[in-house]
N, C-alpha and C positions, 0 to 999 in steps of 0.2 A: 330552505331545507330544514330538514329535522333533526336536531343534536341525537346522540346516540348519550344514554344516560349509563356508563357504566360500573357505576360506584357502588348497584345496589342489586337488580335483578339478576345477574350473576350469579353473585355470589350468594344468594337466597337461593337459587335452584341448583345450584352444588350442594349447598349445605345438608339439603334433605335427603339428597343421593348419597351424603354419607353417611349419614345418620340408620338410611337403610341398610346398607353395607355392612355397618357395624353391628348391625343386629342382627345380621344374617351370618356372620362367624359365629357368635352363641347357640346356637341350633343346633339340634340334633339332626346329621345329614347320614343318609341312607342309600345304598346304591339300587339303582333301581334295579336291577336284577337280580337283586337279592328279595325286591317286594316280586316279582312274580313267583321267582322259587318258592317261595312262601304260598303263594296264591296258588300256584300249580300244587303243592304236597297239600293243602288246604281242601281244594280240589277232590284229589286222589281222596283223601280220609273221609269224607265224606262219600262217596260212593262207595267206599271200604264199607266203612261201618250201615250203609243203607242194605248192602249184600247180603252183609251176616247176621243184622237183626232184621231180617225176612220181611224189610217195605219195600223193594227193588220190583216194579213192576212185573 
């Protein structure tokens, strides 16, 4: 049968999952309905301003 080796693989594919971790608290995080809110008024002004400078189909 085959020894199970666990001194080493482990704890190498943890390590890196912390590593991600900890770099993902540094970040700047955004809720995401604050990116559509944005996207929707972004939206709006742009048809605003196509209206009133006379390119609106």
């Amino acid at each position: 049968m085959s020894k199970k080796n666990s001194s080493g693989s482990g704890l190498m594919s943890s390590a890196g999952l912390m590593r991600y971790y900890e770099a993902d608290k540094k970040a700047v995080h955004i809720d995401p309905k604050t990116v559509l809110i944005f996207g929707v008024l972004i939206g709006f002004a742009v048809l605003i301003l196509n209206a009133v400078y006379g390119s609106w189909p």
